[in-house]
BATIKOL-337955 format. One record per residue (C-alpha): residue in three letters; y, z negated, x. Coordinates in steps of 0.5 Angstrom, whole numbers, padded with zeros to 4 digits, always signed. Example, Ala and Ser with C-alpha at 12.3 -4.5 7.8 and 13.67 -1.06 7.14 Angstrom:
<pts>
ALA-0009-0016+0025;SER-0002-0014+0027;
</pts>
This chain:
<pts>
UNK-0203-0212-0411;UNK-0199-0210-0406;UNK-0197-0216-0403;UNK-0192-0212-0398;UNK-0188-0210-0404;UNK-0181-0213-0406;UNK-0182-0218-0411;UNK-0179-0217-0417;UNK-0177-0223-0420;UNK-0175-0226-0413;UNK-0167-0223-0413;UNK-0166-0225-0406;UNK-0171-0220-0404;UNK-0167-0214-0408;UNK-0159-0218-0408;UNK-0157-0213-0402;UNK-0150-0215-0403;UNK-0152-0222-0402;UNK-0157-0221-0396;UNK-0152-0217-0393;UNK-0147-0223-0394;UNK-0151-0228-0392;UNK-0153-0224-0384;UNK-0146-0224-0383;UNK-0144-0230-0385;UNK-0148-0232-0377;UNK-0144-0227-0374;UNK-0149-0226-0370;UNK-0149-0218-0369;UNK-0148-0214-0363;UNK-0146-0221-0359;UNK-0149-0222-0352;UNK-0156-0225-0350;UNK-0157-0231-0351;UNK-0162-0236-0348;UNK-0166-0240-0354;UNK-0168-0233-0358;UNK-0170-0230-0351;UNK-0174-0236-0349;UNK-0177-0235-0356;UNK-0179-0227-0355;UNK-0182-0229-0349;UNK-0187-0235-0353;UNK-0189-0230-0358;UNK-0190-0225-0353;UNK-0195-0232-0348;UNK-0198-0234-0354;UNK-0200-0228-0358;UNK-0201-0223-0352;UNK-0198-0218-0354;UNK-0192-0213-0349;UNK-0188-0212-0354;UNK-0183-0218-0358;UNK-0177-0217-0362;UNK-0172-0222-0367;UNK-0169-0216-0372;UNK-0163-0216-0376;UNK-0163-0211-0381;UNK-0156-0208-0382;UNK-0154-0204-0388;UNK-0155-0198-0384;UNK-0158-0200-0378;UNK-0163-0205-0375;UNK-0160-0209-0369;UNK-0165-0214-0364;UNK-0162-0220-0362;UNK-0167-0221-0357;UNK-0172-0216-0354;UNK-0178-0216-0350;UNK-0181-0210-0349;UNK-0180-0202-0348;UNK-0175-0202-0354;UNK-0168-0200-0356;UNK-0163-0206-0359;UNK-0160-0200-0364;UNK-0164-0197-0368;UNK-0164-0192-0375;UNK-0165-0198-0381;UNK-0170-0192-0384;UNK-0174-0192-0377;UNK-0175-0200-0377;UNK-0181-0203-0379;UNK-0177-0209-0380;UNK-0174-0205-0386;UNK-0181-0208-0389;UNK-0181-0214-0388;UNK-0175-0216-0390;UNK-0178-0214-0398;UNK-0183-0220-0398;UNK-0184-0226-0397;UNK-0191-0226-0393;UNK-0192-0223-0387;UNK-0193-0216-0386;UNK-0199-0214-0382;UNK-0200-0207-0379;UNK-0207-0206-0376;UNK-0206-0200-0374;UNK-0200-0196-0374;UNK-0203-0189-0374;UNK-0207-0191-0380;UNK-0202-0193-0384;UNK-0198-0188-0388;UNK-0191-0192-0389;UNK-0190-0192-0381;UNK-0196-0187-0378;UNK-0190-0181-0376;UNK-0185-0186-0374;UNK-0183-0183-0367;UNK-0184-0190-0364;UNK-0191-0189-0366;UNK-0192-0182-0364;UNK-0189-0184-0358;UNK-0186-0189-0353;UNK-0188-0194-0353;UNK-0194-0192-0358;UNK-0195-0198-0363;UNK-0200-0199-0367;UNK-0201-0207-0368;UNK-0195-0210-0371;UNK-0194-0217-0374;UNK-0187-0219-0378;UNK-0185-0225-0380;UNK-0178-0226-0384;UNK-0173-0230-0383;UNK-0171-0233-0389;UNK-0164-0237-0389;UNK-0164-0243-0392;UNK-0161-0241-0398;UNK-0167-0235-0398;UNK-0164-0228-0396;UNK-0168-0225-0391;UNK-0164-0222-0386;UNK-0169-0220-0381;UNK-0176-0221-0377;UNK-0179-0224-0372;UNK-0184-0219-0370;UNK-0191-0219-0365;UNK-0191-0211-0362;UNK-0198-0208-0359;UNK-0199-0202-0357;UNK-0206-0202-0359;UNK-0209-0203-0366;UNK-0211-0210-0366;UNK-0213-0216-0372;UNK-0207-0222-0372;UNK-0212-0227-0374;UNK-0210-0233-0378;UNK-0208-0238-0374;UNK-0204-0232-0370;UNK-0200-0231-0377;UNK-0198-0237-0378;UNK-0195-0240-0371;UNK-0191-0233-0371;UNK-0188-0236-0378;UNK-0188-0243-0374;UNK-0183-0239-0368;UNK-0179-0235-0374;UNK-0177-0242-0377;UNK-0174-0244-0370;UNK-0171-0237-0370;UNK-0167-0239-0376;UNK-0166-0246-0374;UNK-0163-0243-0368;UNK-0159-0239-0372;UNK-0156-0245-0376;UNK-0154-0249-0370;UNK-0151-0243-0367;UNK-0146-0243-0373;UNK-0145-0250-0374;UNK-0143-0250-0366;UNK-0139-0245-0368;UNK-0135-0249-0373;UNK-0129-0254-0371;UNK-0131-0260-0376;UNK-0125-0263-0377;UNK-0121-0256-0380;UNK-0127-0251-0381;UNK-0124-0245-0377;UNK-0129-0242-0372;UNK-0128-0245-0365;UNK-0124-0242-0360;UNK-0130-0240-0355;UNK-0133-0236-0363;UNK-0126-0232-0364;UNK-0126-0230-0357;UNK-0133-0227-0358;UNK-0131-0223-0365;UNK-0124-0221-0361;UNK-0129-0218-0357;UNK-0133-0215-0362;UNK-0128-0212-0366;UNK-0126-0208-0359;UNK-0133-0205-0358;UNK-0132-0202-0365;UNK-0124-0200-0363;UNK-0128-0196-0357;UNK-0134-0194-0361;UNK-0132-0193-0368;UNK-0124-0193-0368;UNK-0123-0198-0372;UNK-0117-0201-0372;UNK-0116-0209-0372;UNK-0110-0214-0372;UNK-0109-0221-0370;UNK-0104-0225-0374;UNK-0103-0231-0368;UNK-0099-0238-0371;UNK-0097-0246-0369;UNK-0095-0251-0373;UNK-0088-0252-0372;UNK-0086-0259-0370;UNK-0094-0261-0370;UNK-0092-0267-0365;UNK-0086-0269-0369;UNK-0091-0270-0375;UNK-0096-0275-0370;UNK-0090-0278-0368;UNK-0086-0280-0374;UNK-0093-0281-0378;UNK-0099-0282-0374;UNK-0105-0279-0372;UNK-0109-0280-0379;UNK-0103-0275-0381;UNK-0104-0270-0376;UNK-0111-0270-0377;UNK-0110-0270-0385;UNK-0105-0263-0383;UNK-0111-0260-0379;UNK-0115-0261-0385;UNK-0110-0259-0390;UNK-0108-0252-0386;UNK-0116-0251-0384;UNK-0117-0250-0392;UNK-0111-0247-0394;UNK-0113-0242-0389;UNK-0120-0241-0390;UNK-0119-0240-0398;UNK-0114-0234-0396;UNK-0118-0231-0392;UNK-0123-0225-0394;UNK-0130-0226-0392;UNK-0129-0221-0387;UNK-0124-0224-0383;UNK-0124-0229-0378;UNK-0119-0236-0378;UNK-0121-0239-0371;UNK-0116-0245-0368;UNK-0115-0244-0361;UNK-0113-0250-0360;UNK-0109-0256-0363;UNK-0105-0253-0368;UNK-0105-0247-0365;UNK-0110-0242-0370;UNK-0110-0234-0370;UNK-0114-0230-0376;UNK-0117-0223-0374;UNK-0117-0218-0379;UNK-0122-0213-0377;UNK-0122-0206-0379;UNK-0114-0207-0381;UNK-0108-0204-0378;UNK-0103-0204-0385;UNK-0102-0210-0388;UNK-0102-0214-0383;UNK-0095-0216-0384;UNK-0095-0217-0391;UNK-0103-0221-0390;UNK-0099-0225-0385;UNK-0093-0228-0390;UNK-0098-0230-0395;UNK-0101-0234-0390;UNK-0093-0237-0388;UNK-0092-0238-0395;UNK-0098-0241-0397;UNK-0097-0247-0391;UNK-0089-0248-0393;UNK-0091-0250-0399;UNK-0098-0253-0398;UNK-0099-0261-0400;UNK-0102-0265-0395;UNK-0107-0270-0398;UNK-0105-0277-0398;UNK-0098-0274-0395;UNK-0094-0272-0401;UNK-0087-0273-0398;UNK-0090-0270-0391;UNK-0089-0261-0391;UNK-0089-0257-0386;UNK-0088-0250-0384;UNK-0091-0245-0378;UNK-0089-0239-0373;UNK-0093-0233-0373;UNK-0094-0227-0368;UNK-0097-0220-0370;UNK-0101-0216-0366;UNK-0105-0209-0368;UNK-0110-0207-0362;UNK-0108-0202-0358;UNK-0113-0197-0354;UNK-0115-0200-0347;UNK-0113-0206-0350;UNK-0117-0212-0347;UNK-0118-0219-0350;UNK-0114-0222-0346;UNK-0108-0217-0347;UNK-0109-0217-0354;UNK-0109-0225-0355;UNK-0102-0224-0351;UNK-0098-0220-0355;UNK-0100-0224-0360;UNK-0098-0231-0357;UNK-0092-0227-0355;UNK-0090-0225-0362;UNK-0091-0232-0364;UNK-0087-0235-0359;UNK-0081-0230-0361;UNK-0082-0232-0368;UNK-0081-0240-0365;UNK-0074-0237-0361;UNK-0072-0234-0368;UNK-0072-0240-0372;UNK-0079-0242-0373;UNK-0082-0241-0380;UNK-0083-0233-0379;UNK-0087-0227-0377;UNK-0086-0223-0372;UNK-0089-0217-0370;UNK-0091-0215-0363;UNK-0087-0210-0359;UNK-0092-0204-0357;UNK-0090-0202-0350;
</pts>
């Protein structure tokens, strides 16, 4: 038995639709380095001895590393990935001897720099069980990983997906469910590189609710809070799974639209429509309505820029009446 073929009564290994959707719910792709993973690689490389340690998230096209150590680039073909494998079992894949194995013996990463034979991949499975990636042990000569060696790479792997899931709960604000301002200002940033990569357009739809202090004024905190909740989950229900809704700050929130440019006017009025007839809980007697500006990214944009056209728009649509959607004004 091959105990590194895909496990056919196992669906979460052949489900790609949903492993993919189950990365992307860590928006974790093409963001900075970030200490807990690096402090992870480097262990690996300590206690296993090995020059080369990578965590590997497999997209549908390519394999990213969200941290590397060692003579590899963070970008690479998905069909040149050794992680590529390893995400189809459950066990670890062990590869003795690279050149020896026919799977990976013509890889240009073998038969060239930086030449590696011995590899260790551990997956990291999610805990509702999508692989989504590897925690991988790299040497650049053949070499036996030995049980123990095998097992405390699983035991770092599961920290990996531990800090993967408090890096998403950190993303969260609790009290409405939208995404932290410091987490939508690092996808604002994501959806500029792939403007200047791919030239994929991308909108932002900025908006505040109207009279918010009224509201905690004439009925309490509790209400304001229970307002929050109510927007945070009409919000999120309306929103593709592509999008991000982020609250920027007290009733301030903004959605990106990734890859959108047309429709973002339109996209923007049902999230309007959906807040002036939005029922709070506990609050049947109470409504409300809210303001939005537009802003679709420009070339030479930054992040700042972008938020600013928004915010602006956003402001025209409170001088205007509140309860509407303004478009920015391109210059």
């Amino acid at each position: 038995m091959d105990h590194h073929a895909p496990l056919m009564d196992d669906p979460k290994l052949t489900d790609e639709v949903a492993r993919l959707a189950a990365l992307r719910r860590y928006e974790v792709l093409d963001t900075a380095p970030e200490a807990p993973f690096d402090k992870i690689t480097a262990l690996v490389s300590t206690v296993l001895g090995v020059p080369i340690s990578i965590i590997s998230l497999i997209d549908t096209k390519r394999q990213w590393l969200k941290s590397v150590l060692g003579p590899l680039p963070q970008e690479m073909p998905r069909e040149l990935s050794f992680c590529a494998h390893t995400i189809l079992t459950r066990a670890p894949l062990v590869i003795c001897d690279a050149l020896a194995d026919k799977r990976f013996a013509q890889n240009p990463a073998v038969i060239g720099s930086p030449y590696i034979r011995g590899y260790l991949g551990v997956p990291l499975e999610t805990p509702d069980g999508y692989n989504i990636g590897a925690l991988c042990a790299i040497d650049v000569v053949p070499r036996e990983f030995s049980p123990q060696e095998i097992e405390t790479l699983k035991s770092f792997a599961a920290i990996v997906v531990d800090e993967l899931e408090l890096r998403n709960l950190a993303r969260l604000d609790q009290l409405t469910g939208a995404v932290t301002r410091r987490a939508f200002l690092e996808e604002v940033g994501q959806a500029i590189g792939r403007l200047k990569r791919y030239g994929h357009q991308s909108s932002i739809i900025m908006f505040d609710i109207d009279h918010f202090k009224r509201i905690n004024d004439s009925y309490g905190h509790s209400a304001g809070d229970a307002v929050l909740r109510a927007v945070g989950a009409a919000c999120t229900a309306l929103s593709r799974d592509c999008d991000s809704f982020g609250r920027l700050g007290g009733e301030e929130f903004a959605v990106l639209l990734p890859d959108t440019a047309a429709g973002t006017l339109a996209a923007a009025e049902r999230y309007r429509e959906a807040l002036a007839t939005l029922v709070i809980p506990g609050y049947p007697a109470l409504s409300i309505t809210a303001s939005f500006g537009i802003a679709s990214l420009m070339p030479g944009t930054d992040a700042e820029q972008w938020i600013a056209m928004a915010d602006a728009a956003l402001y025209a649509a409170k001088r205007g009446g509140r309860n509407r959607c303004c478009v920015a004004a391109l210059e």
